[in-house]
C-alpha positions in Angstrom: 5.1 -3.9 -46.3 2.1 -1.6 -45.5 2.3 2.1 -47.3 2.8 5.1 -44.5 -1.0 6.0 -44.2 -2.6 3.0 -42.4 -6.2 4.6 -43.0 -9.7 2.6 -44.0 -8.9 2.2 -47.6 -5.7 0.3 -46.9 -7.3 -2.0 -44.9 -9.9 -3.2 -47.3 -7.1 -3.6 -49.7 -4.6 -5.5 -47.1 -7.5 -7.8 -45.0 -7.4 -10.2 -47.8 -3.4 -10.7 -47.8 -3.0 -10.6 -43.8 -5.7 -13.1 -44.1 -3.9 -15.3 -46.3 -0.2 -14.9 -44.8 -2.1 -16.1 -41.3 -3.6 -19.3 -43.0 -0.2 -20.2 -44.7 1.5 -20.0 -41.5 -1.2 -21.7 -39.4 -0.2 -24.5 -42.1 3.3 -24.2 -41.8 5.5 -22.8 -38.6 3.1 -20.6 -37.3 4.5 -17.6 -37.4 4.3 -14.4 -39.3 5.4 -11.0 -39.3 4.4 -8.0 -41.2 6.7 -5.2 -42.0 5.1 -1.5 -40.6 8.3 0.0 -41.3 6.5 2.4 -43.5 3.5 3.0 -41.8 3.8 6.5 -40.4 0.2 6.8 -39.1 -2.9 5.3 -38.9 -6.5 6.3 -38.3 -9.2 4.4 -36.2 -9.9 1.9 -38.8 -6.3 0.7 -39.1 -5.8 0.0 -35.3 -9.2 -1.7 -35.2 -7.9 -4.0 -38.6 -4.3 -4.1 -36.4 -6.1 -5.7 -33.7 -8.6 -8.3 -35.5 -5.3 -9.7 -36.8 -3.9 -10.5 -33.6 -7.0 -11.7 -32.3 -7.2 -13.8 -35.7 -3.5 -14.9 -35.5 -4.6 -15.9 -31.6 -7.5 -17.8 -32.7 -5.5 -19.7 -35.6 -2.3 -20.4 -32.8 -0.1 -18.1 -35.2 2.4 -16.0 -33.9 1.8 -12.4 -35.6 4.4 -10.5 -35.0 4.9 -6.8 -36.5 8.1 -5.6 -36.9 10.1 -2.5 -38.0 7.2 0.1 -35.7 8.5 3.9 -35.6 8.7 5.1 -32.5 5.6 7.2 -32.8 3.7 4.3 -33.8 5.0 2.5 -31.1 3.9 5.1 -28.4 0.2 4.8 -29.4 0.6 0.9 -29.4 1.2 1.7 -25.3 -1.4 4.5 -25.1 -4.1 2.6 -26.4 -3.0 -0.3 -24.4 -3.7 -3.5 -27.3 -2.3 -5.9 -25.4 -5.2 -5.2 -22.6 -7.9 -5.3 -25.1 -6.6 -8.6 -26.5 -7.5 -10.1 -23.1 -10.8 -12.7 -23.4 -13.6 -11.1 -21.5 -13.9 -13.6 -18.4 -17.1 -15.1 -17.6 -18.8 -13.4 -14.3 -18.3 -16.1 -11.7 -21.7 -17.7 -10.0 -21.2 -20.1 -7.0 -23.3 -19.6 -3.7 -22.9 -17.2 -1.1 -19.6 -19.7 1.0 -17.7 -19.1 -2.8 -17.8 -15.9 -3.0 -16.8 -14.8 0.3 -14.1 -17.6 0.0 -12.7 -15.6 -3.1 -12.6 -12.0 -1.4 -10.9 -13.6 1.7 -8.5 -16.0 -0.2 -6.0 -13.0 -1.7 -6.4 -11.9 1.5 -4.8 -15.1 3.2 -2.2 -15.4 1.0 -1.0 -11.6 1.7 -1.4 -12.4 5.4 0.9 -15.5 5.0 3.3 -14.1 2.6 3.9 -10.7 5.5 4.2 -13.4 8.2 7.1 -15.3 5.6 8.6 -12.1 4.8 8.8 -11.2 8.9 10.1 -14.3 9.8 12.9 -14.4 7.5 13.4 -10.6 8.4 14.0 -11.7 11.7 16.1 -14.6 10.9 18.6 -12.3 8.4 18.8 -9.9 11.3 20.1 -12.7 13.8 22.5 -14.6 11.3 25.3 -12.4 10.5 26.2 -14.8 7.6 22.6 -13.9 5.7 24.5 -11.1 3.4 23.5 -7.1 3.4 25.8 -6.7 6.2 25.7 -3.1 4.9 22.6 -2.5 5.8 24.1 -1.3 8.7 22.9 1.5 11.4 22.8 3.9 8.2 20.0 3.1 6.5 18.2 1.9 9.7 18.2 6.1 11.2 17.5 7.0 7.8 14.3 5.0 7.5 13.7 6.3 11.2 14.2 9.7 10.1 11.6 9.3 7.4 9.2 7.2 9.0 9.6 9.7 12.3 10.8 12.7 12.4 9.4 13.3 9.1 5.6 12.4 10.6 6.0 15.1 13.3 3.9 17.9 12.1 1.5 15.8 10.7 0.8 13.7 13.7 1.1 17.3 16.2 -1.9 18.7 13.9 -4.3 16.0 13.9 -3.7 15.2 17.5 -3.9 18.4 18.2 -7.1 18.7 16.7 -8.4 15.5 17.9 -8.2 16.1 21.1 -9.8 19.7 20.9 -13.0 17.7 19.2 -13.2 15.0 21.9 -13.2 17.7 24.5 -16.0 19.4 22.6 -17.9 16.7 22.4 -17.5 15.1 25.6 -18.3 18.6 27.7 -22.0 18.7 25.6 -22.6 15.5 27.2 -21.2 15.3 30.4 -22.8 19.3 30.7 -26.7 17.9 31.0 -25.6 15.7 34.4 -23.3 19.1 35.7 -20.1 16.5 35.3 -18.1 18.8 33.6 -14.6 18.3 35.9 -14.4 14.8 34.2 -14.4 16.3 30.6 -10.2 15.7 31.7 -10.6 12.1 32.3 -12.1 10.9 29.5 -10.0 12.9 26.8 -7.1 10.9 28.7 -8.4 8.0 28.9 -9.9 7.5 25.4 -6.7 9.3 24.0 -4.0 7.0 25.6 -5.8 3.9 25.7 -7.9 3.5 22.2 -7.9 6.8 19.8 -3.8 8.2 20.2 -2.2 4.4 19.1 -5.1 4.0 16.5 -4.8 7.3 14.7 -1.1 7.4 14.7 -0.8 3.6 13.2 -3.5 4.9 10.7 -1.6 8.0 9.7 1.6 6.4 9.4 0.1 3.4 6.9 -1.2 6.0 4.6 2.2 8.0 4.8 4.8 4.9 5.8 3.3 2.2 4.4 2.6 3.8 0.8 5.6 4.9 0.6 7.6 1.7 1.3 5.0 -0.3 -1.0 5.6 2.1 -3.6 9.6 2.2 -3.5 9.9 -1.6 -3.4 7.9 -1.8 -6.0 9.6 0.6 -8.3 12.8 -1.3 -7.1 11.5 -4.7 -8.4 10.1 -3.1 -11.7 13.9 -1.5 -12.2 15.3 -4.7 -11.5 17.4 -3.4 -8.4 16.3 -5.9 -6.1 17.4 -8.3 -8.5 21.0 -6.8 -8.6 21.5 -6.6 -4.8 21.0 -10.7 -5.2 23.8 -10.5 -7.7 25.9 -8.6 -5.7 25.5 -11.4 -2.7 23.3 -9.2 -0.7 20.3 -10.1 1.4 17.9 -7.7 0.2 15.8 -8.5 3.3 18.7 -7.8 5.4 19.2 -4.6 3.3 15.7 -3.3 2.6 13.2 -4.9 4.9 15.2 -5.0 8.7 15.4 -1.0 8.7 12.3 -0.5 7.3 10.8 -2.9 10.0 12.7 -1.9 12.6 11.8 1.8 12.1 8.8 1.7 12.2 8.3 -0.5 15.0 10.4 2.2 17.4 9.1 5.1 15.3 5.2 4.8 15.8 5.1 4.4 19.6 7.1 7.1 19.9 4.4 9.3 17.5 1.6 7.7 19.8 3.3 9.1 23.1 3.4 12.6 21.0 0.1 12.0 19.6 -1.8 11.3 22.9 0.1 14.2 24.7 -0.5 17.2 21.7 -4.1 15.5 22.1 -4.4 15.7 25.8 -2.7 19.3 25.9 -5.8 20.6 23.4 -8.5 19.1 25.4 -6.5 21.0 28.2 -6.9 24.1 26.2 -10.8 23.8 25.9 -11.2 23.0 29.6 -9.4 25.7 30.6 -10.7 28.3 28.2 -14.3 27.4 27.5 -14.7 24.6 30.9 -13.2 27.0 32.7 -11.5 24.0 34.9 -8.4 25.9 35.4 -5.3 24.4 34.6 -4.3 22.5 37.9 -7.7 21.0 38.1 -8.0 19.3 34.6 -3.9 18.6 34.8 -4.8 17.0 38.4 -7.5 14.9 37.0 -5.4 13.5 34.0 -3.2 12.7 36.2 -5.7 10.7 38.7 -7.3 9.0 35.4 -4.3 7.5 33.4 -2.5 4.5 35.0 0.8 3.2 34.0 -1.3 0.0 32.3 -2.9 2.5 30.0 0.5 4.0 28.9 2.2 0.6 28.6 -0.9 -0.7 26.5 -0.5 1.9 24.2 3.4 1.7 23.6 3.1 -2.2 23.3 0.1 -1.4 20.8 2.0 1.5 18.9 4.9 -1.1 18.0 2.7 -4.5 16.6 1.0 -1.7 14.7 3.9 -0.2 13.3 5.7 -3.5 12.6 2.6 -4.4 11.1 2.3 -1.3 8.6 5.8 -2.1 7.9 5.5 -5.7 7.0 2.9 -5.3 5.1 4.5 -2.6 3.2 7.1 -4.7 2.3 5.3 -7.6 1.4 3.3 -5.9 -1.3 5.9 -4.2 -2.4 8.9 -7.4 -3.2 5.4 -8.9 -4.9 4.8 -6.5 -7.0 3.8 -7.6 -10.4 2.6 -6.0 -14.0 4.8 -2.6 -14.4 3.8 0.9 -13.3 0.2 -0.6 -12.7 1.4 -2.8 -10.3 3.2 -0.4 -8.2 -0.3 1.3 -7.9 -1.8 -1.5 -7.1 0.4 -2.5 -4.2 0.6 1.1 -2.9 -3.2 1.5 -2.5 -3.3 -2.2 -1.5 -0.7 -1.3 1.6 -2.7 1.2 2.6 -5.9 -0.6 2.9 -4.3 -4.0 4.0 -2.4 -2.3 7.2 -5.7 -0.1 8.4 -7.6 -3.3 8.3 -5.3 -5.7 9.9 -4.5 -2.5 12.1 -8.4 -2.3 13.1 -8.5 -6.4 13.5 -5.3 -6.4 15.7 -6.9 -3.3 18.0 -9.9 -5.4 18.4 -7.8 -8.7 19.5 -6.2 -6.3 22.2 -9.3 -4.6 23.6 -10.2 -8.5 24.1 -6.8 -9.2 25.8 -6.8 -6.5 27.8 -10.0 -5.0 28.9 -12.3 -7.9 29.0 -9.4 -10.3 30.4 -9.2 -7.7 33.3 
């Protein structure tokens, strides 16, 4: 048993039994404990002496265990983290140029394929009324919608709004120097409807939507809930995943349609006001530039994108691994995961659509 001080003088009186105790029980069973009952704090010097024994006992394939740790010797065992400095320092990894961009995009693959698992059995609960979770019900489905939507409103009003007010801007000190100012209308509706209004709003709901679904899947798994609702018979794709899914799917086209048209109405605003256009002009020239392909592109857009955001969401979250740290992890990781594959699926439409016309 170690006395209640744990400070350098201690140490060099204990090293030489801790060193002992671990030799006898790398001979024997291979295990050893050491009492720290007593030990009501410790200085620098003790934690570093704490530490070269585990490291020791890891060395000598002992199990050190130490037992009897007051709770307030116990907290600074988390704070300090020892388990993370026990980890071996790895080796930095050489290979040529193919390797390494083979180990960035490998994690990457495996998310992809795990999103497109978790989707396909998504769908496949939400067909077989036998899969469980039958509670999932139209209750949780408008509440997700509620969040995912209705909560995004303002957000998505003041950014469009504001968007579309900079695009004008910056299209009229253009389209000024060749005396085209009329069409300042048309291409604030075009670029809004068929490019910038589905692309923002996916993008603003991944960093509100998606981080927030990553982040309370994750605390579910850590707590161990997702885990009871197995216990309990339930699907928790049925139960957790279809209404998030599904929410977002009809929740994000129906932002882009609000995006594009708070967008288009501040463009209107600067035409009006600074163009001078007057109001039936630039509303007559909207009119004369959007076509119903536009709008459909952008709804059909709006919903991969937000079942995207969703799925991946989901994905990181049921996956999530390593505590509090983990949950993080997967929350920054759904962000940055769904504006990429957002951006990679926007660039696999304007391919399928514009330069298929």
């Amino acid at each position: 048993m170690l006395p209640s001080h744990f400070d350098r003088g201690v140490v060099e009186e204990y090293a030489p039994q801790i060193e002992e105790v671990l030799r006898e029980a790398s001979k024997g069973e291979g295990k050893a404990l050491v009492e720290l009952s007593a030990v009501e704090s410790f200085d620098s010097a003790g934690m570093a002496f704490l530490i070269e024994a585990l490291e020791q006992a890891r060395a000598q394939e002992v199990d050190l265990r130490f037992v009897g740790v007051r709770p307030a010797v116990s907290d600074f065992f988390s704070l300090v983290g020892i388990e993370r400095l026990l980890v071996p320092e790895q080796q930095a990894k050489g290979g040529n140029f193919v390797e390494k961009v083979g180990d960035l995009a490998l994690p990457m693959m495996e998310r992809l394929g795990a999103g497109k698992d978790l989707l396909v059995e998504a769908a496949h609960s939400l067909m077989d009324p036998s899969s469980g979770g039958k509670r999932a019900g139209r209750g949780r489905f408008f509440l997700e919608l509620e969040h995912a939507g209705i909560g995004a409103i303002g957000i998505v009003s003041l950014i469009g709004f504001l968007l579309g007010l900079i695009l004008a801007m910056q299209a009229w000190v253009q389209l000024k120097v060749f005396g085209a100012d009329k069409y300042v209308a048309d291409m604030v509706a075009v670029s809004i409807t068929r490019e910038i209004g589905p692309l923002m709003t996916a993008i603003l709901v991944a960093a509100r939507s998606g981080s927030s679904i990553a982040a309370q899947l994750g605390t579910m798994v850590i707590n161990e809930e997702v885990d009871a609702l197995r216990q309990m018979g339930i699907n928790p794709v049925r139960y957790l995943v279809v209404p998030k899914v599904g929410a977002l799917a009809l929740a994000t086209p129906c932002l882009a349609v609000l995006f594009s048209t708070i967008a288009i109405f501040g463009g209107l605003l600067f035409g009006v006001f600074v163009v001078d256009l007057g109001w039936q002009v630039y509303i007559e020239a909207t009119s004369e530039a959007l076509q119903a392909g536009d709008i459909l592109g952008s709804l059909i857009k709006s919903t991969v994108f937000g079942t995207l955001v969703a799925t991946v969401g989901c994905s990181l979250g049921l996956n999530v691994k390593g505590g509090p740290v983990g949950v993080g992890k997967a929350t920054t990781g759904a962000v940055v995961a769904s504006i990429f594959m957002i951006i990679v699926f926007d660039a696999v439409f304007v391919l399928l659509l514009r330069v298929g016309a």
